[in-house]
Backbone as numpy.savetxt, mean C-alpha at the origin, in Angstrom:
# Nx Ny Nz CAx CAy CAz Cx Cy Cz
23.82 -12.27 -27.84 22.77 -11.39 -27.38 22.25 -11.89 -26.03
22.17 -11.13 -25.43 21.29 -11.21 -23.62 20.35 -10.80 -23.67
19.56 -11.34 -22.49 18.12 -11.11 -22.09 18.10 -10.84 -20.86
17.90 -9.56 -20.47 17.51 -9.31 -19.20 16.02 -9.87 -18.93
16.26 -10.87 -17.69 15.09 -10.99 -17.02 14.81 -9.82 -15.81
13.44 -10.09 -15.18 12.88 -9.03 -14.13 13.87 -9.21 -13.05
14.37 -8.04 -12.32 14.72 -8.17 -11.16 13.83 -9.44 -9.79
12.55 -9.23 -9.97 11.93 -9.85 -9.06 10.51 -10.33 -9.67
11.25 -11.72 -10.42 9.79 -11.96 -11.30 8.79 -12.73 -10.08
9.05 -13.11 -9.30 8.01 -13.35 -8.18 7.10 -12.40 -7.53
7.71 -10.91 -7.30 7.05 -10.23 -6.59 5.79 -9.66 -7.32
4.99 -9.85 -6.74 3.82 -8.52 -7.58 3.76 -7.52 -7.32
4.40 -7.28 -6.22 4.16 -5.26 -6.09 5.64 -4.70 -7.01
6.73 -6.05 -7.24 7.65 -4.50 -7.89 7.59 -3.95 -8.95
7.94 -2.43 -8.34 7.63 -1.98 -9.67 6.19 -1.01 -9.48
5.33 -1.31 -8.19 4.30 -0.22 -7.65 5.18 0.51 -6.25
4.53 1.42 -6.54 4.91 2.62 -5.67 4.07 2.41 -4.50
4.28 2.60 -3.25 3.39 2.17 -2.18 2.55 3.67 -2.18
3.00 4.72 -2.80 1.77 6.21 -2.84 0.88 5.21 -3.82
0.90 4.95 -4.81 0.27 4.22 -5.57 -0.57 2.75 -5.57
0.04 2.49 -4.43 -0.70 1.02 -3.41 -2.35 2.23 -2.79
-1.31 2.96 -1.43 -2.09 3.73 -0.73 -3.24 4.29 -1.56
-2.70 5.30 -2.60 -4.07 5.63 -3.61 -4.97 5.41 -3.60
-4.69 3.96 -4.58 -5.86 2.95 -5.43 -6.65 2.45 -4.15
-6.19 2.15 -3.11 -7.35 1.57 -2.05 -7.81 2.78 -1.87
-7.36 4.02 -1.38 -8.66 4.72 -0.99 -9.46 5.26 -1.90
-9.00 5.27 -3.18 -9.94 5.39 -4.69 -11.10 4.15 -4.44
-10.68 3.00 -3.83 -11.43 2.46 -3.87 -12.39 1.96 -3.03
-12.12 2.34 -1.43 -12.46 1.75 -0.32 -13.20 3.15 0.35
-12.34 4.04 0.26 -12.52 5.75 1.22 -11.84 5.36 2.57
-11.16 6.74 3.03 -10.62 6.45 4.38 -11.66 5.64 5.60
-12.73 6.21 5.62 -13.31 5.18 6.60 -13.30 3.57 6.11
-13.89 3.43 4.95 -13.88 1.68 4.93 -12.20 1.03 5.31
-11.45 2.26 4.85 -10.00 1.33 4.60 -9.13 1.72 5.97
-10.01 2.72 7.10 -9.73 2.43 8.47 -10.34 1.89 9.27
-11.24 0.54 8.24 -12.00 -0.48 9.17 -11.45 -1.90 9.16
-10.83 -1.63 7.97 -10.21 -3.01 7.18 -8.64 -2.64 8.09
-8.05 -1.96 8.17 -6.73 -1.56 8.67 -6.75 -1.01 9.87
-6.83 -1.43 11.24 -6.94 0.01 11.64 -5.71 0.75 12.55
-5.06 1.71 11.93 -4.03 2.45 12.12 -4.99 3.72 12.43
-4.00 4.62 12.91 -4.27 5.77 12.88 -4.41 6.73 11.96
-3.23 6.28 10.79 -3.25 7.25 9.77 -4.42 7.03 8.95
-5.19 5.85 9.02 -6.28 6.02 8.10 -7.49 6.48 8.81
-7.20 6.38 9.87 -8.81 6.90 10.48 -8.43 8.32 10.94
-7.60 9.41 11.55 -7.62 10.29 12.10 -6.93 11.44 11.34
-7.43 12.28 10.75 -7.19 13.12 9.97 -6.08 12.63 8.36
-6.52 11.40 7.86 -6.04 11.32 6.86 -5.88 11.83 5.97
-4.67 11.08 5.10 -4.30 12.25 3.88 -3.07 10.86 3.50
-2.69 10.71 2.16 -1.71 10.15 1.66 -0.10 10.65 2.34
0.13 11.68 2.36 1.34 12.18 2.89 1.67 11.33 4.19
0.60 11.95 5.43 0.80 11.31 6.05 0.88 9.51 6.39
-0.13 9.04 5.62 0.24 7.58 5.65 1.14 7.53 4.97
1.96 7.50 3.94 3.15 7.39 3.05 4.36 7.34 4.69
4.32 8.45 5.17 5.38 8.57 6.14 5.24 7.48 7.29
4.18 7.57 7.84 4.13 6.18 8.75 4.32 5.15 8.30
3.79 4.35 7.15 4.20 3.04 6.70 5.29 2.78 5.81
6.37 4.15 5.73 7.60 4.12 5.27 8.31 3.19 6.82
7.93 3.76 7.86 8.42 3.44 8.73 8.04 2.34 9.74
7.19 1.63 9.33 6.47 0.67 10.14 5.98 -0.75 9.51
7.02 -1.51 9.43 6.98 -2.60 8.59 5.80 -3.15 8.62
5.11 -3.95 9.76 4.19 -4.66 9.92 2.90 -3.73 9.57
2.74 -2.38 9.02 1.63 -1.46 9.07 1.22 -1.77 7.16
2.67 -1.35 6.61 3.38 -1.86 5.02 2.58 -2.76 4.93
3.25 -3.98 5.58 2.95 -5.31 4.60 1.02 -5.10 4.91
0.63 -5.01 5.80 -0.63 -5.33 5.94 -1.81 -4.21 4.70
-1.13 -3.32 4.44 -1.71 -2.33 3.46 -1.02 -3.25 1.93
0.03 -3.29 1.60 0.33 -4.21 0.70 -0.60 -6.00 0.87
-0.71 -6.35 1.61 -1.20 -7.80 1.47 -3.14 -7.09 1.12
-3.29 -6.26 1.62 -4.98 -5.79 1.37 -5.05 -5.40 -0.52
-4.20 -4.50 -0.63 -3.76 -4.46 -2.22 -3.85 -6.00 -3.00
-2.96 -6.85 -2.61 -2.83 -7.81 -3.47 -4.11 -8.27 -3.11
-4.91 -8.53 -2.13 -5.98 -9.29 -2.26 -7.29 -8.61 -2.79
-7.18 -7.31 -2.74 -8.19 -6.44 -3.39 -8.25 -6.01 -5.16
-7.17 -6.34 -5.39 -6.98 -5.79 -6.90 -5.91 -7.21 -7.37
């Protein structure tokens, strides 16, 4: 008999969805606090999940910094 272990038992985000990162902070922060803590465009100028989803699909250093606010917030 085998035991699958986790793909990535180190990581803490796998396994969250970054819509689901994005979410929970602004459930918890609101676009203004969490385009004070971050400041990109997509959170301060006509925000909306869609659009941040698409920019920080594409912008590594935008990612990790919304992921590292996650892990330190929750």
């Amino acid at each position: 008999m085998t035991t699958s272990k986790p793909a990535q038992p180190n990581n803490p985000l796998h396994g969250v969805t970054l819509e689901s990162i994005v979410t929970r902070l602004v459930d918890h922060y609101g676009w203004e606090k969490l385009g004070d803590k971050i400041n990109i465009n997509c959170f301060n100028n006509d925000p909306s999940v869609k659009s941040s989803l698409k920019f920080l699909r594409k912008t590594p250093w935008a990612r990790e910094q919304v992921e590292n606010l996650y892990l330190s917030t929750f």
